[in-house]
C-alpha positions in Angstrom: -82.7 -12.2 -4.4 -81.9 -13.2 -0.8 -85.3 -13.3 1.4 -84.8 -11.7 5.0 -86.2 -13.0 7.8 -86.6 -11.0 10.8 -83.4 -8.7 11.5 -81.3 -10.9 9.6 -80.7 -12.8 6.1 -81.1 -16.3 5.8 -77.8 -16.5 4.3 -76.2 -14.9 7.3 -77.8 -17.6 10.3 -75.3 -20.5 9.0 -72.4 -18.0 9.8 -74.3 -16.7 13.8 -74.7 -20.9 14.2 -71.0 -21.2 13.4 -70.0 -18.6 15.6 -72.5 -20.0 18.6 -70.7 -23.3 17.9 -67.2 -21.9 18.3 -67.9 -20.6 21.8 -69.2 -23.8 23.2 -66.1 -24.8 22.1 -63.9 -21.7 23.1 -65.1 -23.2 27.1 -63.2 -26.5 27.4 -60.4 -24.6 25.5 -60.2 -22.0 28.8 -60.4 -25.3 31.2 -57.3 -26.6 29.6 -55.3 -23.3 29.9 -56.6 -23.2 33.8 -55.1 -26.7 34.6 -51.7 -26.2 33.4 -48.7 -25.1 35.7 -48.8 -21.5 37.2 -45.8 -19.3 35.4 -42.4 -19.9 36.1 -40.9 -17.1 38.3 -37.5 -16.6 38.7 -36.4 -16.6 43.3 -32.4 -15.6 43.7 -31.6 -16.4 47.1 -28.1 -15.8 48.7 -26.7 -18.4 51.0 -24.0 -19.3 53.3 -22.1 -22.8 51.5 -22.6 -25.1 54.2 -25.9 -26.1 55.3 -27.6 -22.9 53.8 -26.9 -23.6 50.0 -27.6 -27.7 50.8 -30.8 -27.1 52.0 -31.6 -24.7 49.0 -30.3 -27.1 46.5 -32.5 -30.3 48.0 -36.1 -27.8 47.3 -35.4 -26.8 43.9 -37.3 -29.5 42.6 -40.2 -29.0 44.7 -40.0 -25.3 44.0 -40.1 -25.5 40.4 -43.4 -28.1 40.5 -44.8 -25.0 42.0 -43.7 -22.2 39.3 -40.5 -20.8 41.1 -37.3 -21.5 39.6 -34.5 -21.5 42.3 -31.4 -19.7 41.8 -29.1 -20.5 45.0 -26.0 -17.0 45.0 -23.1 -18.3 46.9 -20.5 -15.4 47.8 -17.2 -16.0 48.6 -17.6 -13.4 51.3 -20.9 -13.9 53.1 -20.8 -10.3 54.9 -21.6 -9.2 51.4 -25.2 -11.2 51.1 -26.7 -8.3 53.7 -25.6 -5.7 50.6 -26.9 -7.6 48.2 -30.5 -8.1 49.5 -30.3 -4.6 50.2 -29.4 -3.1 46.6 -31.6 -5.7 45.1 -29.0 -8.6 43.4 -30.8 -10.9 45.0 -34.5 -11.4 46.5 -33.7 -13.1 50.2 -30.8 -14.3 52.1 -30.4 -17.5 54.1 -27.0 -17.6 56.5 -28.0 -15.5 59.5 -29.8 -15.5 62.9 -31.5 -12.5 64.4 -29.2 -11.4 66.7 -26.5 -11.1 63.9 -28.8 -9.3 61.7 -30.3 -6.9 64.3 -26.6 -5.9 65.3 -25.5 -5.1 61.8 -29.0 -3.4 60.5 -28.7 -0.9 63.3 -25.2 -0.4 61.8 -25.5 -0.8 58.1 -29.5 1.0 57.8 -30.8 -2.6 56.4 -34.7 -2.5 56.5 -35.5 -6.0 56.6 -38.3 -8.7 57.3 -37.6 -12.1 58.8 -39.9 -14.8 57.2 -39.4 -18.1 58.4 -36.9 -20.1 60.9 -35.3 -22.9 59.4 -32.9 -24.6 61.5 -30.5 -24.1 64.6 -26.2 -24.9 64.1 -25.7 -24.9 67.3 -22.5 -23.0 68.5 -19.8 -25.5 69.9 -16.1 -25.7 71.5 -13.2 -27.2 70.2 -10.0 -28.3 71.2 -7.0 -30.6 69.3 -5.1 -30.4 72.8 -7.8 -31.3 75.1 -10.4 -34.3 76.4 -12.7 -32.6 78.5 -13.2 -28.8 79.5 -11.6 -30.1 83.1 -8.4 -30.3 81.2 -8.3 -26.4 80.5 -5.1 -24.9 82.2 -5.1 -21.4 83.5 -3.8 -19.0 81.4 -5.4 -21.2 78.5 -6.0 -19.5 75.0 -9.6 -19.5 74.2 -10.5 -18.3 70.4 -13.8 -17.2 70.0 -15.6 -15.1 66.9 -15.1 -11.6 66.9 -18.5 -10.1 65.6 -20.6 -8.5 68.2 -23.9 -11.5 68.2 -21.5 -14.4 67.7 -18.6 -13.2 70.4 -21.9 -12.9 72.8 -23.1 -16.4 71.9 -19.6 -18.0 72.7 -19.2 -16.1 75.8 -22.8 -17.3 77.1 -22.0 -20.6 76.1 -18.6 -20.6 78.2 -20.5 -19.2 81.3 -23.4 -21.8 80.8 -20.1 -24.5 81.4 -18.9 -22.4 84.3 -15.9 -21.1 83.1 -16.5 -17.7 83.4 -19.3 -14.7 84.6 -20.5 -12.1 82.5 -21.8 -9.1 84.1 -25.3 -8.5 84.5 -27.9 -6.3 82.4 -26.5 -7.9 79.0 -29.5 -8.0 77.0 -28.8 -7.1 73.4 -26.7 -10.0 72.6 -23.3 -8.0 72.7 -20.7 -8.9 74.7 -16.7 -8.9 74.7 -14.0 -10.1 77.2 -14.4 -6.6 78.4 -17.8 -7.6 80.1 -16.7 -10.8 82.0 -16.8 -10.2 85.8 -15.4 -13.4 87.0 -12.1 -15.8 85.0 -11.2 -17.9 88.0 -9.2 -19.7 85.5 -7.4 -16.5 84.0 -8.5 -17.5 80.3 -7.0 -15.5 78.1 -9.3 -14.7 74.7 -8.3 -14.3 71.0 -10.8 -12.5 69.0 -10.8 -13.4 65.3 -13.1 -13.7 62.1 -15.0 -16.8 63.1 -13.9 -18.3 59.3 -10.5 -18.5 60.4 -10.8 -20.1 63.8 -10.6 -23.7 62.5 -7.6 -22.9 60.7 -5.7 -21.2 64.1 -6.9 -24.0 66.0 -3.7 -25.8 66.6 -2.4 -22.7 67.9 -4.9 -22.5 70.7 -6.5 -24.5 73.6 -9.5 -24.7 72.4 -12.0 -22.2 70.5 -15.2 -21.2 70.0 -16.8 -22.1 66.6 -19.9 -21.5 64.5 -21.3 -24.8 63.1 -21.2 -23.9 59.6 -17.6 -23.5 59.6 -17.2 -26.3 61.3 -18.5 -28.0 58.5 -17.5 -26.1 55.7 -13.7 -26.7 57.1 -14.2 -30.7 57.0 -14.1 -30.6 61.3 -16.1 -33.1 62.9 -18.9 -31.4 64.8 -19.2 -34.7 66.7 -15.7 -33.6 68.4 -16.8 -30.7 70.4 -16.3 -31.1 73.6 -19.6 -29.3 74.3 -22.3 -27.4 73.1 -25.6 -25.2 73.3 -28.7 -27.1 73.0 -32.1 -27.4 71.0 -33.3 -24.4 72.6 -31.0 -21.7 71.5 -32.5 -18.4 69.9 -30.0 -18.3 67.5 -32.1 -19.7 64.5 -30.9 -19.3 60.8 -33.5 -17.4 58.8 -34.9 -16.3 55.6 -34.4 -12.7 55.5 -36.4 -10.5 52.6 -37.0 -6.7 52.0 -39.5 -5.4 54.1 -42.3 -5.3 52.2 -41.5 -8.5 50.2 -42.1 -11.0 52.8 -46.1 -11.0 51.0 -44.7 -11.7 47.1 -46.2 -15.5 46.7 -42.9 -17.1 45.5 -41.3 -16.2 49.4 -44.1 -17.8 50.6 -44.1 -20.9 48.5 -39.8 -20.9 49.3 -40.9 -20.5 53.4 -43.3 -23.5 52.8 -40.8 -25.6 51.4 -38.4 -24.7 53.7 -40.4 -26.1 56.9 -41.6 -29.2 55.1 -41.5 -32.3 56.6 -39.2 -33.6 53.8 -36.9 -30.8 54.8 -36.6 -31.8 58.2 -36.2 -35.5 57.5 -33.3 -34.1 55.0 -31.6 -32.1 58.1 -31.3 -35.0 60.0 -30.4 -37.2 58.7 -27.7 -35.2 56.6 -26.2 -33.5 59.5 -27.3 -35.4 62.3 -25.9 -33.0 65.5 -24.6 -30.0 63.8 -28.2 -28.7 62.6 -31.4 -29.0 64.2 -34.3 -28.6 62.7 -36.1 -24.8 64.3 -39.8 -25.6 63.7 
């Protein structure tokens, strides 16, 4: 006969003292699951090759200490990477400034959040004929990029060296030939996709030229024969869908991004052509 004691049968303490046991336990068990690494999330980020997809590459490992796992989209056609952020292929893009993306959202209907600045290629011009801007001849073919932000950002950059005026009240960053006021030297502009300017080069005075094409295209971006400085507003930048710019893996990429191990890598990789924006 079992004898009960209380509520319960003796036989049946051994198993409750068992079971008090196991939970003791069951708490070092829940530490050790706390301490390991947070869940791996997958980030696909669209970049511009050269320095966009660089940088990307050089905070993988970082990333993935902190549970992201980096997947850097290239396109061969970068006017595609807007589209693709847009119908969801990929979570951010990293190849534009502001200006360029305000000009085409207005256009394309892209709702869009800017998270973080990264760095600054600072827009340059280049000549295989020519020493010194002095040289430039009247009449002299000038080839500059032929979207609206870019064409603006040359044309500035041309009246900051005195070549030419632009006409006042110019204050969305769109500007064409159309707009200059004063050419004392009777320039004469060629408007073409800013890839391609490096490659009609020889066939022109000088031109005009983004940076990262200037690097993707093996040119020395020590050669230009001038350039905009530190200061310019054209910053590249992480852009996101709005309402995404909150999800924790585009805040750990933005904090990456602006490390000081990033910056160090900037310059000392591309030394002029990028500047570090923060």
């Amino acid at each position: 006969m079992i004898k009960k004691k209380g509520l319960f049968s003796v036989s049946v303490v051994p198993v409750i003292l068992a079971s008090l046991l196991a939970g003791c336990g069951s708490g070092s068990s829940a530490t050790e699951t706390s301490s390991q690494p947070p869940k791996e999330v997958t980030l696909k980020v669209g970049a511009a090759p050269v320095p966009h997809a660089e940088i990307l590459e050089f905070i993988k490992p970082k990333l993935k200490e902190n549970g992201v796992q980096l997947e850097v989209i290239v396109l061969d056609d970068e006017g595609q990477l807007n589209p693709a952020l847009k119908d969801g292929q990929i979570d951010a893009n990293f190849f534009q400034h502001v200006p360029y993306l305000d000009s085409v959202s207005a256009e394309k209907g892209f709702d869009f959040a800017v998270t973080t600045k990264v760095h600054v290629e600072p827009i340059g011009f280049y000549s295989q004929k020519l020493g010194s801007k002095d040289e430039l001849k009247e009449g002299a073919k000038i080839g500059i990029p032929n979207n609206p932000s870019n064409e603006y950002r040359a044309l500035v950059l041309l009246q900051q060296q005195g070549l030419i005026k632009l006409k006042d009240g110019l204050n969305n960053y769109e500007a064409t030939p159309k707009d200059i006021v004063e050419n004392p030297k009777k320039l004469e502009f060629i408007e073409t996709e800013a890839a391609t300017l490096p490659r009609v080069l020889p066939d022109l005075d000088g031109a005009v030229i983004n940076t990262n094409v200037v690097l993707e295209a093996k040119l020395d971006p020590n050669s230009a024969l001038f350039r905009e400085d530190k200061d310019s507003p054209y910053a590249n930048v992480i852009a996101v869908r709005k309402g995404d710019e909150n999800r924790e893996e585009i805040k750990k990429l933005d904090a990456a991004l602006q490390s000081a191990e990033v910056k160090k890598f900037i310059e000392e990789k591309y030394g002029v052509a990028v500047v570090p924006a923060f």
